[in-house]
Structures are given as structure tokens and as C-alpha cells.
C-alpha positions as CSV (number, residue, x, y, z in Angstrom):
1,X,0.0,0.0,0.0
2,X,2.7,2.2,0.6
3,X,3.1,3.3,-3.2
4,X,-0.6,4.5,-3.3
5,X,0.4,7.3,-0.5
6,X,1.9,10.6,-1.6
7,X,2.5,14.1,0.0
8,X,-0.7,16.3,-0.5
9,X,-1.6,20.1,0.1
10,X,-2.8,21.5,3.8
11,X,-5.7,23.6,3.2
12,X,-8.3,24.5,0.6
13,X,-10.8,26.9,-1.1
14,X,-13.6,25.7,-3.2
15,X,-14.9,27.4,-6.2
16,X,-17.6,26.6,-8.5
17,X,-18.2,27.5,-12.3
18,X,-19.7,26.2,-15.1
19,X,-17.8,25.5,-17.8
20,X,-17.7,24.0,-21.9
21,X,-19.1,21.2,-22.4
22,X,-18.9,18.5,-25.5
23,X,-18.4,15.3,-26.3
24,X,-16.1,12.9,-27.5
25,X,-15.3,9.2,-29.1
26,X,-13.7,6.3,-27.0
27,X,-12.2,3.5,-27.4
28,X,-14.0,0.0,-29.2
29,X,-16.2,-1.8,-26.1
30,X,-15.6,-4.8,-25.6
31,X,-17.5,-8.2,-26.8
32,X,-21.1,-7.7,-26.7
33,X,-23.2,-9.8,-24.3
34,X,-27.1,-10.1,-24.5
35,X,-28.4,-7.4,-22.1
36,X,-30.3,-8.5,-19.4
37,X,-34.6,-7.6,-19.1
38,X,-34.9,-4.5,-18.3
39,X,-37.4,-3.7,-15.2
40,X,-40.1,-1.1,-16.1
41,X,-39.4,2.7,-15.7
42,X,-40.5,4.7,-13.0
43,X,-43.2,6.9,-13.8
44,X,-42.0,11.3,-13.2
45,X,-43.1,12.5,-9.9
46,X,-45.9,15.2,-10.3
47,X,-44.6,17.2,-7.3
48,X,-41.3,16.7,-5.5
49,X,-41.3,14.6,-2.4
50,X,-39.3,16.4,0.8
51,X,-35.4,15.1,0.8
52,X,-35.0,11.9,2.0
53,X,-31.7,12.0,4.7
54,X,-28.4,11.0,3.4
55,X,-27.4,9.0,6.3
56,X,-24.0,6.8,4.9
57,X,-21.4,7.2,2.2
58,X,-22.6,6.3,-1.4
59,X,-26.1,6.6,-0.7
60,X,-26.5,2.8,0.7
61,X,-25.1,0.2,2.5
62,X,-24.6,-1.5,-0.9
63,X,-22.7,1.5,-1.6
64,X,-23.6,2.1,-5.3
65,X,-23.4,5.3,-4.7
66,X,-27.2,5.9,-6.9
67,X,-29.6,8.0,-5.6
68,X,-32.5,7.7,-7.3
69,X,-34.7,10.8,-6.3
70,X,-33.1,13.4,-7.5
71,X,-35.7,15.3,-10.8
72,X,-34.3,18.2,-9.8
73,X,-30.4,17.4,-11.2
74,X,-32.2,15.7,-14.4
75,X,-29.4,16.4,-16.9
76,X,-30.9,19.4,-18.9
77,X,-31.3,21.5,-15.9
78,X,-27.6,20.6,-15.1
79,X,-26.3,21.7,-18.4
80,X,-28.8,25.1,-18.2
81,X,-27.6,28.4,-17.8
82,X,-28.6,29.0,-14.0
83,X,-26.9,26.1,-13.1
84,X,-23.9,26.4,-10.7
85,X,-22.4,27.1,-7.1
86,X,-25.1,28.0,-4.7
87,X,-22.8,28.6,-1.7
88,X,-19.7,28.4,-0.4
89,X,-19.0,27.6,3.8
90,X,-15.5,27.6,4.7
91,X,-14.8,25.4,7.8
92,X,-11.3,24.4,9.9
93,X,-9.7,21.6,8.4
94,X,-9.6,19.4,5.2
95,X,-12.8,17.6,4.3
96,X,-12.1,14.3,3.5
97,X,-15.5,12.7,4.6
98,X,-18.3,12.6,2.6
99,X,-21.0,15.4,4.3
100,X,-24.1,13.8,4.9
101,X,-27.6,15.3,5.8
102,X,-30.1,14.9,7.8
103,X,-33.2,16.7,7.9
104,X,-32.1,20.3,6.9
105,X,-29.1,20.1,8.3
106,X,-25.8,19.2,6.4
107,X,-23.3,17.1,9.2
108,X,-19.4,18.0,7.9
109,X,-16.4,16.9,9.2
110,X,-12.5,17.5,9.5
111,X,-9.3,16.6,9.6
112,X,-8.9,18.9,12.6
113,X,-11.4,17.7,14.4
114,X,-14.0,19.9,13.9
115,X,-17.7,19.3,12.9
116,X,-20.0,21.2,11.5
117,X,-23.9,21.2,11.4
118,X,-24.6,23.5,8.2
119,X,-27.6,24.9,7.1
120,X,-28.1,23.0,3.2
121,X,-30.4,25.2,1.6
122,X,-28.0,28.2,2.6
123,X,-24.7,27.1,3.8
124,X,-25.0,28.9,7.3
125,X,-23.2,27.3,10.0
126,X,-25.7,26.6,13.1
127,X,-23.3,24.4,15.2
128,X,-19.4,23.5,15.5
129,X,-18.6,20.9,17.7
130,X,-14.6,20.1,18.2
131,X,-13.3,16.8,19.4
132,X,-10.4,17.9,20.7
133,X,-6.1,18.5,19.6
134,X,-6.5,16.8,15.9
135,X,-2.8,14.0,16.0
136,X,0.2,15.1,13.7
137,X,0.6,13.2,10.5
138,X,4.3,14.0,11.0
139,X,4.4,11.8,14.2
140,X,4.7,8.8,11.5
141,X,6.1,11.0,9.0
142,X,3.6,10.0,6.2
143,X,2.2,12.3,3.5
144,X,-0.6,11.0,3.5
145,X,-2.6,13.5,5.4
146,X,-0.8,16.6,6.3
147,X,-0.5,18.6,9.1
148,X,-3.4,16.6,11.0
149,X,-5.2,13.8,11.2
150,X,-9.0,14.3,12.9
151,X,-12.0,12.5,11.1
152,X,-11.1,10.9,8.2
153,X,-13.8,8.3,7.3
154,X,-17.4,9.3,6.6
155,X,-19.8,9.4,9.1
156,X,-23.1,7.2,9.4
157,X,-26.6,8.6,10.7
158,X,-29.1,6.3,13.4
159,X,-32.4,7.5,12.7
160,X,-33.4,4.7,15.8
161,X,-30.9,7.0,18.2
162,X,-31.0,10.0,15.8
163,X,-27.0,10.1,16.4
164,X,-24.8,10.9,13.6
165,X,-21.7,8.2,14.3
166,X,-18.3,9.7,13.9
167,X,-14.4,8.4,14.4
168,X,-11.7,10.8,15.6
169,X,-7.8,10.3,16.4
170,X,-7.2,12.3,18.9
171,X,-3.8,13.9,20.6
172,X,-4.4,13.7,24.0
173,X,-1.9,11.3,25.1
174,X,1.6,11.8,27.0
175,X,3.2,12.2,24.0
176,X,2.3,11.9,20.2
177,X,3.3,8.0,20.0
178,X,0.2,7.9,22.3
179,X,-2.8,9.3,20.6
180,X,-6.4,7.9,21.2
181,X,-9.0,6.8,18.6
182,X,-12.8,7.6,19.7
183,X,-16.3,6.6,18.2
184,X,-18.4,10.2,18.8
185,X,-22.5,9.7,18.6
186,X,-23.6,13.0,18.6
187,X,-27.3,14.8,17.8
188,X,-27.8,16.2,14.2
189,X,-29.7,19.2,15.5
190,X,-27.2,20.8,18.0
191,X,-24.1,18.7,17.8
192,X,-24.2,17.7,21.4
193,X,-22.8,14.4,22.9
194,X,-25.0,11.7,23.1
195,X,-24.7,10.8,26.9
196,X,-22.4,8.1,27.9
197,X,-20.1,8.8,24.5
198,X,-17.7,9.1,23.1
199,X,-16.3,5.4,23.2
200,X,-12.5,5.1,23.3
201,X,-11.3,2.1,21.0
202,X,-9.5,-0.3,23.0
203,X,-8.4,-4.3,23.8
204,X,-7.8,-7.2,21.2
205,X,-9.2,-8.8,18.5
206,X,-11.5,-11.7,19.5
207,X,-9.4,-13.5,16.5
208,X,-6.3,-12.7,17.9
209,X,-6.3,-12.2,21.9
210,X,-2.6,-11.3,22.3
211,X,-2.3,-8.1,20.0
212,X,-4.0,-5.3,21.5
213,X,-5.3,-2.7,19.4
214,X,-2.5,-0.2,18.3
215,X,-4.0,3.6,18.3
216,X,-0.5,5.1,17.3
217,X,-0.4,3.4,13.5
218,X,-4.2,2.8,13.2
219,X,-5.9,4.5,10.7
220,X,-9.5,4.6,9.7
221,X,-10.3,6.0,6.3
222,X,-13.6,3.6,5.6
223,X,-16.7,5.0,5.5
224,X,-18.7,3.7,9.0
225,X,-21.8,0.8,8.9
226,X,-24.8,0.9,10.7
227,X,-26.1,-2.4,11.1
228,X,-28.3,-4.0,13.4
229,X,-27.9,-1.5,16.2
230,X,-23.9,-1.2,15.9
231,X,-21.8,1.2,14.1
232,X,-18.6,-0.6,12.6
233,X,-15.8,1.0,11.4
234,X,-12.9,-0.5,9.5
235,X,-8.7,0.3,10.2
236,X,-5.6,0.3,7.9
237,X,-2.0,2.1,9.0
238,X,-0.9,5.7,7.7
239,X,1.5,5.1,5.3
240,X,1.5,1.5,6.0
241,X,3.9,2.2,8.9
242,X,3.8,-0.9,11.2
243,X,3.3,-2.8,13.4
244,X,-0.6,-2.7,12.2
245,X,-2.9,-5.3,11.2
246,X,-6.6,-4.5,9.7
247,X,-9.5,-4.0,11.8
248,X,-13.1,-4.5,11.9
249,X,-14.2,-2.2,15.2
250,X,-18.0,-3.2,16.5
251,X,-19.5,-0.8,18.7
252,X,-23.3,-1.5,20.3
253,X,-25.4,2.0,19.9
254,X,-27.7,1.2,23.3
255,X,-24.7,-0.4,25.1
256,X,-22.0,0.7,23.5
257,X,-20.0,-2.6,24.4
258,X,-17.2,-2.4,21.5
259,X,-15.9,-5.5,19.6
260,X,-12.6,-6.2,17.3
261,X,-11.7,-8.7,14.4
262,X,-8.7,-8.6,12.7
263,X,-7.7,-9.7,9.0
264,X,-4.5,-11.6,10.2
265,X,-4.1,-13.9,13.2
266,X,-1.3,-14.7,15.3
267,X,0.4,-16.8,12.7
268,X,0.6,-13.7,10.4
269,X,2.7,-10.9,10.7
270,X,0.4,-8.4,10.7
271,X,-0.5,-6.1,7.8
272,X,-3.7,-6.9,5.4
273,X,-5.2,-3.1,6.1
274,X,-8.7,-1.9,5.2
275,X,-8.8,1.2,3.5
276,X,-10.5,1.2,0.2
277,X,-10.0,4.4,-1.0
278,X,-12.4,5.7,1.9
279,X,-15.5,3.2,0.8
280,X,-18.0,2.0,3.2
281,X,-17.9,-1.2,4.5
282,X,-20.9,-3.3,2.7
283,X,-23.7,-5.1,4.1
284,X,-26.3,-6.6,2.2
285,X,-28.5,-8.3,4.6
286,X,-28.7,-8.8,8.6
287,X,-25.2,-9.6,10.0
288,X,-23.2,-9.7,6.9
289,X,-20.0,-6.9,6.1
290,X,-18.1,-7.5,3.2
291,X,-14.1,-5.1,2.6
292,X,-11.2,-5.7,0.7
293,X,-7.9,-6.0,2.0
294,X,-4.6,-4.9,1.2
295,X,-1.2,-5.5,1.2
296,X,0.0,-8.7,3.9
297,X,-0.2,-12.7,4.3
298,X,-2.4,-13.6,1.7
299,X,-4.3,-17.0,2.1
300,X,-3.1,-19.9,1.0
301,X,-5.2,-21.8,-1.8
302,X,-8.3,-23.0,-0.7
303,X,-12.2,-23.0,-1.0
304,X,-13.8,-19.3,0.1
305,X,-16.4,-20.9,2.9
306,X,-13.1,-22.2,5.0
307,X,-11.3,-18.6,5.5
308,X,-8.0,-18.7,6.9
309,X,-6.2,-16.6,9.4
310,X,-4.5,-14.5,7.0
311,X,-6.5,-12.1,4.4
312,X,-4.5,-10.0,2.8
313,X,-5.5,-9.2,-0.8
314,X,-9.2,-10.8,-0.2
315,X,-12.9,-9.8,-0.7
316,X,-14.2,-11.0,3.1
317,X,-17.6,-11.5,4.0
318,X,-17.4,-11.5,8.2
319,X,-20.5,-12.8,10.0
320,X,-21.7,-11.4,13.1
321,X,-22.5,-14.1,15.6
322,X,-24.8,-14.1,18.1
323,X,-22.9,-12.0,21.0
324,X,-21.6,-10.1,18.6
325,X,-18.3,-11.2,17.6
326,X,-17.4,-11.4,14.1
327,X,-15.4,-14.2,12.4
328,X,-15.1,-14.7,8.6
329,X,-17.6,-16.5,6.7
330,X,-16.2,-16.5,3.1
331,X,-13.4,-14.8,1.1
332,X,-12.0,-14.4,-2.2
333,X,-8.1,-13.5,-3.4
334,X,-6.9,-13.4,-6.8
335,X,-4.6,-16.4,-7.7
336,X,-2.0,-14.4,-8.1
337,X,-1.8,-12.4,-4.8
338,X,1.2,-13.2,-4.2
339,X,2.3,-11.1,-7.1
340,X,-0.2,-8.2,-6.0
341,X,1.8,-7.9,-2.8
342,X,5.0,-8.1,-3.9
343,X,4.1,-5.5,-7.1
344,X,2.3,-3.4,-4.1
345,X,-0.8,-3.2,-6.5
346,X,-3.0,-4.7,-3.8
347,X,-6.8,-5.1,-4.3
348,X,-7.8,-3.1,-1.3
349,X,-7.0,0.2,-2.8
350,X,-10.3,-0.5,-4.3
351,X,-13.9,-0.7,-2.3
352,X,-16.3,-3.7,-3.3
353,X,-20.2,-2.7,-4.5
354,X,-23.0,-4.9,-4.3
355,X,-25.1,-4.8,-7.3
356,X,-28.6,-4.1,-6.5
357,X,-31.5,-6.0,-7.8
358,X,-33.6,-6.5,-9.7
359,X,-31.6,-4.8,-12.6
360,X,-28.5,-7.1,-11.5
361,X,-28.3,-11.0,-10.6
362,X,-30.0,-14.3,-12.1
363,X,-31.8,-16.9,-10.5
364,X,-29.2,-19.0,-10.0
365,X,-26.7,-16.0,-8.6
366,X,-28.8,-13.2,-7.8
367,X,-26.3,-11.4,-5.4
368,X,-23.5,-10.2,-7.1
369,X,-20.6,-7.8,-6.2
370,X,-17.8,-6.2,-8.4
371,X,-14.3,-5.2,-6.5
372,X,-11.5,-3.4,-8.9
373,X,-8.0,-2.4,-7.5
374,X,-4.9,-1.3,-8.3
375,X,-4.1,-3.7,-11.1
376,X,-7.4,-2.9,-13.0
377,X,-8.8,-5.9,-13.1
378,X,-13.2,-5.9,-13.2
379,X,-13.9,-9.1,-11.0
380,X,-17.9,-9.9,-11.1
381,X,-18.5,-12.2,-7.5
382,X,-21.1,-14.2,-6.3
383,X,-22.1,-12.6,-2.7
384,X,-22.7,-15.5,-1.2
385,X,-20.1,-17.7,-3.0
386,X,-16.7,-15.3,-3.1
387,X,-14.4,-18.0,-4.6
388,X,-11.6,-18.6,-2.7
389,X,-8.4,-19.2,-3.7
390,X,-7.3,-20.6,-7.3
391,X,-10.5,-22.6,-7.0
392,X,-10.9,-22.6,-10.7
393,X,-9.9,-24.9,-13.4
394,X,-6.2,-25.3,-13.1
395,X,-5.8,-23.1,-10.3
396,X,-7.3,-19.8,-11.9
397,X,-9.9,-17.7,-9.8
398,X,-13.2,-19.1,-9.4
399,X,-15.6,-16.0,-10.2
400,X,-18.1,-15.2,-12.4
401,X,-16.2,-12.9,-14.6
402,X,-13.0,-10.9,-14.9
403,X,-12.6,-8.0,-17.2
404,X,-9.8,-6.3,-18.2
405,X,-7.3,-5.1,-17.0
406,X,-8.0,-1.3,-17.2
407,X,-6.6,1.4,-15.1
408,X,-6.0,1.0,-11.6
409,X,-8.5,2.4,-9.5
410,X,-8.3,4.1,-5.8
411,X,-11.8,4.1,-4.9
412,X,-15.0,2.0,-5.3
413,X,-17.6,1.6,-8.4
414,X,-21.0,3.1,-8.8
415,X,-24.0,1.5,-9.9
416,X,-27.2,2.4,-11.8
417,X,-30.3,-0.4,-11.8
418,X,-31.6,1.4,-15.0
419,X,-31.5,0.5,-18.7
420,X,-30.9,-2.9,-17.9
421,X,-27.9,-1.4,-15.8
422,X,-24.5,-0.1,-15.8
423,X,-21.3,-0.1,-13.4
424,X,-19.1,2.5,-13.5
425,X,-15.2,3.2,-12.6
426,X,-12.9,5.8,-12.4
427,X,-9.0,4.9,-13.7
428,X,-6.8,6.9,-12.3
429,X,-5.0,8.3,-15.1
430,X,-7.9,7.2,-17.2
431,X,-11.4,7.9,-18.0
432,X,-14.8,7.5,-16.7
433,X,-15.8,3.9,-17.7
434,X,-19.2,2.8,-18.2
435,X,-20.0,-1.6,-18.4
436,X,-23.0,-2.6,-19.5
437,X,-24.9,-5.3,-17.4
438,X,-25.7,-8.6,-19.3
439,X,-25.7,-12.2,-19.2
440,X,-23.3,-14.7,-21.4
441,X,-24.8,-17.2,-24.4
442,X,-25.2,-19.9,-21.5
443,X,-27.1,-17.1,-18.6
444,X,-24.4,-16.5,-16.4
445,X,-24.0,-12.4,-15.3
446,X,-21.5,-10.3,-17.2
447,X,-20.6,-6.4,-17.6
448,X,-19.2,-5.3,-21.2
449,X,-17.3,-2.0,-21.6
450,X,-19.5,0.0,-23.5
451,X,-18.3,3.9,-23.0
452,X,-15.9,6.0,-21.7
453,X,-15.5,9.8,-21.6
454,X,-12.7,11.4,-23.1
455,X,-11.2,13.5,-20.5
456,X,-9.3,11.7,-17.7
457,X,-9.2,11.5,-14.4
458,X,-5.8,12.0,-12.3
459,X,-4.2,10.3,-9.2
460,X,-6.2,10.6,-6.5
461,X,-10.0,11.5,-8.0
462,X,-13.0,10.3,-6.5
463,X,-15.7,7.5,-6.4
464,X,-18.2,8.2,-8.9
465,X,-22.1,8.9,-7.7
466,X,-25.6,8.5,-9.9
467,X,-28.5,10.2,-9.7
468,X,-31.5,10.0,-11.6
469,X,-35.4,10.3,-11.7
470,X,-36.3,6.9,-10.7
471,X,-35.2,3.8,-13.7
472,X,-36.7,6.9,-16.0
473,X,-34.5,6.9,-19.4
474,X,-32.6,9.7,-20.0
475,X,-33.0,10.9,-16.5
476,X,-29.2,9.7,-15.0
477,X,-26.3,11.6,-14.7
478,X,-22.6,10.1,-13.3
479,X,-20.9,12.9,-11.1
480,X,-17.2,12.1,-10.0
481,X,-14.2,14.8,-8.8
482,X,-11.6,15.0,-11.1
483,X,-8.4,15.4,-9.3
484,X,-4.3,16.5,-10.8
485,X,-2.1,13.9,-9.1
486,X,-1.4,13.5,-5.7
487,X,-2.0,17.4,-4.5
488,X,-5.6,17.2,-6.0
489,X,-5.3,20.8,-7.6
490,X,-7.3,21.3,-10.8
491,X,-10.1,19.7,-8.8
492,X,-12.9,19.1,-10.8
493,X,-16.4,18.2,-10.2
494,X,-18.3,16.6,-13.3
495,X,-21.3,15.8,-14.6
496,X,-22.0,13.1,-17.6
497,X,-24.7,11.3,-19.1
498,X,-25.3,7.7,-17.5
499,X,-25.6,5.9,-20.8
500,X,-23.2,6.3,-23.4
501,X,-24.0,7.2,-26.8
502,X,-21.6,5.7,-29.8
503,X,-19.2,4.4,-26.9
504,X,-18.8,8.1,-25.3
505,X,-20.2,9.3,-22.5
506,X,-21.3,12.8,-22.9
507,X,-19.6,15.5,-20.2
508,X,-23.1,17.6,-19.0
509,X,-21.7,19.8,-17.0
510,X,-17.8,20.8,-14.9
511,X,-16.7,23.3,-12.8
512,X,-13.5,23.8,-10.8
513,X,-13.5,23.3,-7.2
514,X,-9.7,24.2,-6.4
515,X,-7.7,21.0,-4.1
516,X,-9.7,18.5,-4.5
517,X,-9.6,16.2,-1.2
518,X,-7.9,12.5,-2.2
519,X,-10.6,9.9,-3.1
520,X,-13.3,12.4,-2.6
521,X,-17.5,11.2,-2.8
522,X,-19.5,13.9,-3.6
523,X,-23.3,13.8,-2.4
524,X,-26.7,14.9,-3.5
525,X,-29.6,15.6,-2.0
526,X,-33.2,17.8,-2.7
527,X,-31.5,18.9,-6.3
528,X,-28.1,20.0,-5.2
529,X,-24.5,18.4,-5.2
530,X,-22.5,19.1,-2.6
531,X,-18.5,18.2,-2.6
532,X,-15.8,18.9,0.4
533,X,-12.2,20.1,-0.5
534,X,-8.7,21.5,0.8
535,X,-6.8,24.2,-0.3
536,X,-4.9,26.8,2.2
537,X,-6.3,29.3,3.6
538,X,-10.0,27.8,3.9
539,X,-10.9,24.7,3.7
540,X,-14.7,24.3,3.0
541,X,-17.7,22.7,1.5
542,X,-19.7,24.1,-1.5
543,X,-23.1,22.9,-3.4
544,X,-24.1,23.4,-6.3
545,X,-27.7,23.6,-7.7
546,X,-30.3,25.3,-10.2
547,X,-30.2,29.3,-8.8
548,X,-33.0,29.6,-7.1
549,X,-34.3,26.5,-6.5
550,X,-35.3,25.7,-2.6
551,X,-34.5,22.1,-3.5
């Protein structure tokens, strides 16, 4: 993982503005599979419903990052003339989390430990709530996140609590080798405490009882889960600076009773970190949380339902038992994983997404899930039947497809359920690639590459989002940040058609947002996109929207 780190920029502005727009050709998609039955459009809305909240990173716990509500960013309003920056709130820190919003309130957070409840109709701060001395990247003397580290990872809202769950590192030991990781819970409307948080992050994994958790290299840059009354959150290292081994952090919301799993036991040597770009752990179902790992002991050849104690370079399904431990349930790993470590293009840079039905999945496998990562390679997984280990014929990967390889991506897919649906990726140092959904002459699931746009996307860019009026044709639009290498100047935000047109995907709408913030996930909500950035002397957020519009 090391080689996906570099030194980035301190602070940030945003800024706004529409510009040129056009289109352009790409290169020949690939073979052409039958496309899947389509499910029927959803009918326009005659009035616009209130905003639902926007509770998690990529809209769902599936974290396909489409929201399907949105008439109001339908892509000829985007492209009109009085479409553009609505506001612009400067806050303290770099805003590497995704914002999310609840009610009318827009929940923002920093790397200096500072949150923000924001007003998202105007952009008028109503609360600040700070966590306390934000821990020195320079402690571990990693580039990664410069000066500070505070809240990294995106938070996740508990409409059963109404808590908005947040993780902070936080300097308050003896000495900077010391820090202190916390879970926050804290209310939406006033940024208060919830009483009896926050919850420090302490002991050992229940997997591996002798390693206690290690504060001073932990880092957590996935977004959190909510799930069955427990927020999880997932840990790497900063810069890949060891001792560390990956984490899976349970913490009860009523109880707040905290549990840890770890992707290497005893017999490894640590390593195997979660990190994924900053994508949200998955769930698709009660007590089931599916990551990718990184760089470590990867498992030896074997069959996915028997994981062993080392996963690095895997897709994991964990399982949460009934007191609330979690073991591992299934796994897959590329047959060559060795080779990923030792070529440090490890599959964890990338976040898996599970395909949403019915648009996605057969009879026969109708849970699927697509992980990409640094080598570019497209895998298409059954969700409950990863494939192991060199399981295939001959010792090859036992999935249901493998496409490419493409550019390497830092960051997770999107999906969109419809026109018989699409998956999207964003290559860093590539384009914005759109894959067709369809199934193979003898029925089995399969994605063609069917579009891509023709400007890139640098080191560092985001995770694409969808929004659309319902499965309505014509009604999607793909918005990613475009970022310049490693310092994410020339941030971008962009707007293109979700379906390509002769094998291009039209480019709607663009506007510079200054330092873009690595791996960034924009959000939408009520007919505006809002992004975070960095960029000295202000960080801030800004949303952009129809002028106006009341959402």
C-alpha cells in the first residue's frame, strides 16, 4: 500500500463554475453480451417529495453510490444556464468525509477535528462541535494526510438513536506515540454528545487475543456501517507504517459494548489493512459486512467458505454471531496475490459494491458484487459464494467474470439499476468507464465496456455517484471529482450522461472546485450536489444547484 500514499496540500478553497461542455469518441467496447430484461421505468413524480436524509457514504449500504430521487439534477437542468455554485461555507480543516444530511441540516467533518452542522439550503453554519487537539501526520512521517489527522472516514446517521456516528484520532496522550481513537454519537440538531459517548477504542481482536489494538499506527479511512444497532468501522495504518494489522471495530449504539476482528491472526505478521480508497464497509443483509484488503499474508489456496487466518488481498464476508463477535464466513483472493503484494498493487485500494436488484443477478446467482483495484482488473462475484483461492480450473480464480485489465483504481464503483444497468469506474490516469450489465450465451452475469469519456481522471480522483429520476431513461447523470495527481489541484467536479451514446459518454456539466480532497464522494440531496475540499487558507464545502431552486 505504501506506493498508493503521496504528499498532499494542507488547506483549501472551493470554487464553482460552469464551464464548456462536449463530447467525444472512445475506445471500441468490448464483446457484446445479451443485455439483461430490463425492469419497467419509473413513472416522473408530479410534485417533488421532501429530501429523504443521506445517512451513509454512497447513498446505501450496498454503496452504489445511486440516488434515485433526484428530478431536480435531471441532466438538462444541469447543463442550463442558471446552473452552478449556490454557496460556499468555509470550515477548519480538510474535508475528506463525505457530508451527509439529515433533515435540513448538512453534518461536515475534519481533519482537525471539527464538525460542523450546516444549514443545506444556505450554507450557514448553526453548530461547531470540536473533538479535541487533531494527532500530527508527522508523528509517523507520512504524507498521507498533512498537518493533521482528525475525522477521516465518513460518518453514518441512526435515525433509531438520531445520532450521527463519527471516528476521531485524537492527541491527548503523553506524548504523540500515544494518541487515542474515539467513536463520537452525537445529535444532528445541536451537535451535542450523546450521553455516555464518546467510546474510546481499546483491547484485542477476538481473533487474535494477544495483539492489542495499536492507536498510534491505526488509521481509519472507511466510511462507517450501521447495522443491526452497531456502528462498525474498519482500520488500515498511515503510510503503511507498522506494526498494524486491519481492523473491523464493533460498537453496540444502546450499550455501547465495543468488539474487534482482525484480518490476520497470530500466525501472520500483521498487515492486510482496510482502507479502500475511503468506501464504506458493505452489508447486504442482517449480519453480513463484506471489505477488501490490502497488502500482507495472503491466504493460501483453498475453498472461500473455510477462511483462513491470513487475508490479505481478499474480498471478506465476516458474520456477526450471536454475541456479537465477528469471524469470517467466506473470502476471495486473486490467484495471483502473491504477485499483488509483492508488485504493491493490492486489491484493497479499491472498495467492493453490491449490485442491486432487480436490474443485477440471475436466478441462479442473484447477489452479485464487483471489487477493482490497483491492477485494474473488473472481478464480477457471487455474494454468497466469493471463490476462494485458485478454486478454478487449473488453479485460476473461481468468479463469475474478470474483465480487463483497465486502469487501476483508488476508490470504489457506482451502480445504476436502470436500462438494464450499468457499473461505472474511475482509472486513475484514465477515463470514466461505463459496463453494461448482461448475461453470457449460456445465462451466467457479465458487464461489457460499453463507453468512456474522453477527458481523464488524475491520481487521487473520487468515487463516482448516480443520480436519476427513478429507472426513468434519459434521466441519469454520473458525477465524479476530477483530481491533478497526488496534491488534488485542478479539482474538478463533473457531470456526464449515465448511458453512453456511440461508446462516449457525454460530459453535461464541470466546474472547478480548487484542491480537491484525495478519493473524494461527492453527495446529492433535494437537487443539489454538494462536494468537500482542501486548499490553504480555507478549507470548505460548496453545493451546487439550479439558482433559485429551494431544492
Amino acid at each position: 500500500m505504501a506506493g498508493r500514499r503521496r504528499a498532499i496540500a494542507q488547506f483549501l478553497t472551493l470554487a464553482l463554475a460552469a464551464v464548456t461542455v462536449g463530447t467525444a469518441g472512445v475506445r471500441p467496447a468490448a464483446a457484446v453480451v445479451a443485455r439483461a430484461p430490463a425492469p419497467r421505468p419509473v413513472a416522473p413524480a408530479l410534485a417533488r417529495a421532501p429530501a429523504a436524509d443521506r445517512t451513509t457514504i454512497s447513498h446505501d449500504d450496498l454503496r452504489t453510490g445511486w440516488d434515485p430521487d433526484e428530478p431536480g439534477l435531471a441532466p438538462e437542468q444541469v447543463s442550463a444556464s442558471d446552473f452552478g455554485q449556490q454557496f460556499s461555507t468555509t470550515v477548519d480543516g480538510q474535508v475528506y468525509a463525505q457530508p451527509l444530511i439529515v433533515g435540513h441540516t448538512l453534518v461536515a467533518a475534519t481533519e482537525n477535528n471539527k464538525v460542523y452542522g450546516i444549514d443545506a439550503a444556505t450554507g450557514r453554519i448553526g453548530w461547531t462541535k470540536d473533538f479535541g487537539a487533531p494527532w500530527p501526520a508527522s508523528a509517523v512521517n507520512c504524507g498521507d494526510l498533512v498537518p493533521n489527522v482528525g475525522v477521516t472516514s465518513t460518518p453514518v446517521y441512526d435515525p433509531a438513536s438520531n445520532a450521527v456516528y463519527l471516528t476521531a484520532k485524537v492527541n491527548n496522550g503523553p506524548d504523540v506515540q500515544h494518541p487515542s481513537w474515539y467513536v463520537h454519537a452525537l445529535d444532528p440538531a445541536t451537535g451535542a454528545e450523546r450521553s455516555g459517548w464518546p467510546v474510546k477504542v481499546a483491547g484485542a481482536p477476538v481473533n487474535d487475543p494477544g495483539r492489542a489494538f495499536n492507536p498510534y499506527t491505526a488509521a481509519q479511512r472507511p466510511g462507517l456501517l450501521l447495522m443491526g444497532g452497531s456502528v462498525y468501522a474498519a482500520f488500515a495504518s498511515h503510510c503503511d507504517r507498522g506494526p498494524y494489522v486491519g481492523y473491523v471495530l464493533g460498537v453496540s449504539t444502546t450499550t455501547r459494548r465495543t468488539t474487534l476482528w482482525a484480518t490476520e491472526d497470530s500466525s501472520a505478521n500483521g498487515m492486510a489493512g482496510i482502507w479502500m480508497s475511503g468506501g464504506g464497509l458493505v452489508s447486504d443483509g442482517p449480519g453480513r459486512i463484506l471489505f477488501s484488503t490490502g497488502n500482507g499474508v495472503s491466504p493460501a489456496p483453498g475453498p472461500g467458505n473455510r477462511p483462513p487466518g491470513q487475508l490479505a488481498e481478499s474480498v471478506v464476508r465476516l458474520g456477526v454471531n450471536s454475541d456479537g463477535t465477528m469471524s469470517a464466513q467466506d473470502f476471495f483472493s486473486p490467484s495471483d496475490a502473491p504477485l499483488l503484494d509483492q508488485n504493491d498493487t493490492d486489491l484493497g485500494s479499491g472498495g467492493p459494491v453490491a449490485l442491486p436488484g432487480p436490474a443485477f443477478g440471475t436466478s441462479r446467482n442473484p447477489r452479485l458484487l464487483v471489487q477493482i483495484g490497483k491492477d485494474g482488473r473488473l472481478f464480477l462475484l457471487d455474494r454468497d459464494d466469493l471463490g476462494g483461492r485458485s478454486q478454478g480450473a487449473g488453479g485460476t480464480d473461481k468468479v463469475l467474470g474478470a474483465f480487463g485489465p483497465y486502469e487501476g483504481v483508488w476508490g470504489h464503483p457506482a451502480a445504476y439499476g436502470g436500462q438494464g444497468g450499468y457499473v461505472y469506474t474511475v482509472g486513475s490516469r484514465g477515463p470514466l468507464r461505463a459496463f453494461a450489465y448482461g448475461l453470457t450465451g449460456s445465462g451466467l452475469p457479465a458487464l461489457s465496456n460499453t463507453g468512456s469519456s474522453s477527458a481523464l481522471f488524475g491520481y487521487t480522483s473520487g468515487s463516482p455517484i448516480v443520480t436519476s429520476t427513478g429507472t426513468n431513461p434519459g434521466s441519469a447523470l454520473v458525477w465524479a471529482v476530477a483530481a491533478d495527481g497526488a496534491n488534488g489541484a485542478n479539482g474538478q467536479l463533473r457531470a456526464y450522461d449515465a448511458v453512453p451514446v456511440n461508446e462516449a459518454l457525454r460530459l453535461r456539466w464541470s466546474a472547478p472546485i480548487g484542491v480537491a480532497a484525495k478519493f473524494s464522494v461527492p453527495v446529492a440531496d433535494g437537487g443539489r450536489i454538494y462536494v468537500g475540499t482542501r486548499e490553504r487558507p480555507g478549507e470548505g464545502l460548496r453545493a451546487a444547484g439550479q439558482h433559485g431552486s429551494d431544492g
